[in-house]
N, C-alpha and C positions, 0 to 999 in steps of 0.2 A: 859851858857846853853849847854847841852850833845846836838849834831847833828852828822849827819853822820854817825851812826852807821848801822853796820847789824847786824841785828837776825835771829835766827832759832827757828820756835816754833813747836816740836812733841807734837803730838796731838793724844789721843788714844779716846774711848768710853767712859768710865766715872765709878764710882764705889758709891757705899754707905759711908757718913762719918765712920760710924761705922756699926758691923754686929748685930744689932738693930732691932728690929719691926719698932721704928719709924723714923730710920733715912734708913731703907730700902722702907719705902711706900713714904719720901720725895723723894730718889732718884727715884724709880715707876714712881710717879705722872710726873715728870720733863720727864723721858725716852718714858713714854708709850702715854704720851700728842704732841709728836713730828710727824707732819702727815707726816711725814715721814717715822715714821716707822710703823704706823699703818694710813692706807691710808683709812678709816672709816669716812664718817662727821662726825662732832665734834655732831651734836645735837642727833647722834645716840650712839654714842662711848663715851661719857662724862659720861654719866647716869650709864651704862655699866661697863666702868673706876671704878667712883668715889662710884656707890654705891655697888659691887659684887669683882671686882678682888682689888683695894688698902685696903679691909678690910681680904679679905684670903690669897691671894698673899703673902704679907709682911713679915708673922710670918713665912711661908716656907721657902722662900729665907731668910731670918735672918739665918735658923738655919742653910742650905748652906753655907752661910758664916761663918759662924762660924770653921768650919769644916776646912777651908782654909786662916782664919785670921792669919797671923804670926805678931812678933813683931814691924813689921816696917809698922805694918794695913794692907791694902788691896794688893792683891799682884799684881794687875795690874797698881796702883799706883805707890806701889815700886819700879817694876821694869822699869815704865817709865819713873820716875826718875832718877833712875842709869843710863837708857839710854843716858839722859838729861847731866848726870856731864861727861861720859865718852865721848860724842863724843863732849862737851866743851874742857875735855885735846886731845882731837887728832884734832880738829880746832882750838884751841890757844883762842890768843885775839884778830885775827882779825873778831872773828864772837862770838855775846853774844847768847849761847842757853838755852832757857826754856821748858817747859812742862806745857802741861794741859789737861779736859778733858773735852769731848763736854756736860757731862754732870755730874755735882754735882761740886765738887774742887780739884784742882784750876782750874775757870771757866775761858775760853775761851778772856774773855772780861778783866779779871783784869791781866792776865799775858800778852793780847797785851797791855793794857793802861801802865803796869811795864816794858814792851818795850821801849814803844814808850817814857816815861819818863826817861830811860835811853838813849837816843841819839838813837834810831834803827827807819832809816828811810825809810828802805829797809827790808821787813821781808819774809823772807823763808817760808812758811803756809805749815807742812808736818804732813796730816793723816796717819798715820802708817796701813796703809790699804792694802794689795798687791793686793786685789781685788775691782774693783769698786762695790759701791752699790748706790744707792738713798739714804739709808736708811743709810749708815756709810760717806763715803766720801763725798755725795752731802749734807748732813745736816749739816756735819761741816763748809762746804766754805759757806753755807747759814749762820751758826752761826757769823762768821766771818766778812763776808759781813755787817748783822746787825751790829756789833762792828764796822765797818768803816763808816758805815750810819752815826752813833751816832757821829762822832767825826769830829774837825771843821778841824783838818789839823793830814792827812792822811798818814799814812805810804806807799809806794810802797809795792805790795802783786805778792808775787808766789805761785803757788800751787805744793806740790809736785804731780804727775801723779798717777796714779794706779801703781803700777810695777808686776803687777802677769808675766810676762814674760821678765823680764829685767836680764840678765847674770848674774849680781850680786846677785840677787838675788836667780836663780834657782843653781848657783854655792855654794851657802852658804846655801841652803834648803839640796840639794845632800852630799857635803857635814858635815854638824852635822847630816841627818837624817842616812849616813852610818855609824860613827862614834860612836850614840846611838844606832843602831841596832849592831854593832860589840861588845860592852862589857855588850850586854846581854850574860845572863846565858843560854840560850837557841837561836833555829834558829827556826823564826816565816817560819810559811808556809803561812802566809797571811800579808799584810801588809794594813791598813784603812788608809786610807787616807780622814779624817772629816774636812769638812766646817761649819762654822755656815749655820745655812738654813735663806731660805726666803720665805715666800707666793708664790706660783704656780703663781699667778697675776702678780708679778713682773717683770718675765721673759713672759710671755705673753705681757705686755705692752711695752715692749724693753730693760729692764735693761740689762746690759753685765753681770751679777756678776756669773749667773750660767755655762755661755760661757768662763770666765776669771779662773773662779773653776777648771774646765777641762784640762783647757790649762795650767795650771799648774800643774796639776797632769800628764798629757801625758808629758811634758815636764822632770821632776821630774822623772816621770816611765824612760824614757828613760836613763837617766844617771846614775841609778840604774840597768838598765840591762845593762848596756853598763860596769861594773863591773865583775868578774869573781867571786866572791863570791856572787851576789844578780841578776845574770843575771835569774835565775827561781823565784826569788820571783812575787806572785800572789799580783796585786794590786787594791784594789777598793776603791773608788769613794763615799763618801754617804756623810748628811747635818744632823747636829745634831740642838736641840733646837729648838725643837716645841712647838706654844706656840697658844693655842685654838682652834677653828673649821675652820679654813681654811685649804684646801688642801694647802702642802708646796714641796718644793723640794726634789724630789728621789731620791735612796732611804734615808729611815732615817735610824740615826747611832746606836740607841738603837734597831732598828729591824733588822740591819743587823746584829750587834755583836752577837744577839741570834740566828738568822738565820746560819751563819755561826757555831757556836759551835752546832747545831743543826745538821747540815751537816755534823758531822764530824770535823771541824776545832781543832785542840789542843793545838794551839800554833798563838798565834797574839800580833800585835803591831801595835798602833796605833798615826796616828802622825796628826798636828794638822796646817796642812801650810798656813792658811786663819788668825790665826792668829801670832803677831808677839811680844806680852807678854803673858805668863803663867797666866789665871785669873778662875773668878768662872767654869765659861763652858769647861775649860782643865782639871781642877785639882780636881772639885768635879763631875761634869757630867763624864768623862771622865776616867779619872784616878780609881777615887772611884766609881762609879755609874755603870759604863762601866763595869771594874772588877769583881763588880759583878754580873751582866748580865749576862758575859763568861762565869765563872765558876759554876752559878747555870743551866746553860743550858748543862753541859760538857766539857767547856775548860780545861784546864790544866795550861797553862803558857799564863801569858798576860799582856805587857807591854806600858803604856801609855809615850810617847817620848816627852819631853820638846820642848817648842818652843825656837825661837833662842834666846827670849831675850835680857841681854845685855854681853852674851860670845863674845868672839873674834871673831868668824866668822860671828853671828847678827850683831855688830859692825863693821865690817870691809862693810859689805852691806850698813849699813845704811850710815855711813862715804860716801861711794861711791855713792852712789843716792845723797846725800845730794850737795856733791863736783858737781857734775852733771850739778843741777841743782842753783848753783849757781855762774857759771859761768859767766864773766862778772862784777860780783861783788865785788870777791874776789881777 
């Protein structure tokens, strides 16, 4: 019988099997069903749910994905993967690491139980989150949680922490976000810096996620002016991905990019530090959508900047958080 083992499970948001109608209204159902993230009673928000947004909803986002589907499927899967084998060869074999995602495949529940069946009696739990939310980090360790409920003999569990201000982390934001601003073809006079958003409620009720957003961009600002090439670069602050009648987090990203090229702006770049894979909300909102936002308002040059992914320098952060926290064990 395999014992003794440890693991490390990264753990991202979740994606569609495929970029489908109906395997984007399964994934919907599962995401938007989480009172978590829509904090709504269920006998008000089901009806709402199931008979208005998973029949229109779907076919939109399908064709979203479509637009950003590559070879290897969903790209926030992909690349949580890669994340997954690379920072297996830089911890060896004294630590077995997996992936999964809090919601669609692979679920949460079948890669702890492919753990726990491989000897991992001690498991690492790291949402690849830099910023906390209710609605990202605290529903995975709920997810979680359930999978340990369920099960007669229990693995040891860590959580990885928030790190929106951990060295490592604002060290390896600073550096690739100078890196991809250096071999652009042009010198942005603005620089966005986009969060996912959240409900205005949220941050009224006490969540840290919009206090944690900040503190990472001030942080991040600073070691970019603290450069002699990017010491005047202008930076702002805004929350992209809004999603129905609730007042959400200021400002938003689609109304500053036109705002700004409205103003004048001619030249931007926008980077996306809330998240830590390239998915739908970078690379079609953002990238594509953003794009043209600018340019139909005025811009001229406008550059949508990779997350860290699984490059050397994402890598070397996550390695480091990870090493961190699983001291003692290893």
């Amino acid at each position: 019988m395999n014992s003794g083992k440890v693991g490390v499970l990264l753990v991202n948001l979740g994606t569609p099997a495929a970029p489908d109608t109906g395997s984007v209204r399964t994934y919907l159902a599962e995401f938007l069903s989480d009172k978590r993230v829509v904090e709504i009673p269920s006998l008000i928000w089901q009806p709402i749910l199931r008979g208005i947004i998973l029949n229109t909803r779907p076919k939109k986002s399908a064709a979203a994905y479509k637009k950003v589907w590559g070879e290897a499927g969903s790209p926030l899967a992909a690349i949580t993967e890669r994340q997954a084998k690379a920072l297996q060869v830089r911890l060896g074999d004294a630590v077995q690491v997996d992936w999964a995602m809090r919601y669609g495949k692979p679920s949460i529940a079948e890669r702890m139980q492919a753990m726990m069946d491989a000897g991992c009696e001690r498991i690492l739990f790291a949402p690849l989150y830099p910023q906390y939310s209710g609605a990202t980090t605290a529903t995975a360790v709920d997810k979680v949680a359930d999978v340990l409920r369920a099960m007669r003999w229990q693995a040891s569990l860590r959580t990885l922490p928030p790190y929106h201000d951990h060295p490592s982390y604002i060290d390896a934001l600073a550096a690739d976000t100078m890196r991809q601003l250096d071999a652009l073809d042009f010198v942005p006079e603005v620089l966005l810096l986009s969060f996912h958003g959240m409900p205005l409620r949220t941050l009224e009720l006490g969540d840290p996620y919009h206090c944690h957003c900040h503190k990472t961009a001030r942080l991040l600002g600073e070691r970019l002016h603290a450069s002699d090439k990017w010491r005047d670069l202008r930076l702002v602050t805004s929350f992209q991905s809004r999603f129905g009648r609730a007042k959400w987090l200021e400002p938003a990203t689609d109304e500053t990019i036109e705002a700004e090229a409205h103003a004048g702006t001619k030249r931007m770049a926008v980077a996306m530090p809330g998240f830590s894979a390239d998915c739908l909300e970078t690379l079609e909102e953002i990238a594509m959508e953003g794009r043209g936002t600018f340019l139909a308002a005025g811009g001229e040059h406008y550059a949508a900047l990779a997350c860290l992914n699984d490059g050397a320098t994402g890598m070397d952060m996550i390695e480091a958080l990870v090493r961190q926290e699983l001291a003692g064990w290893v």
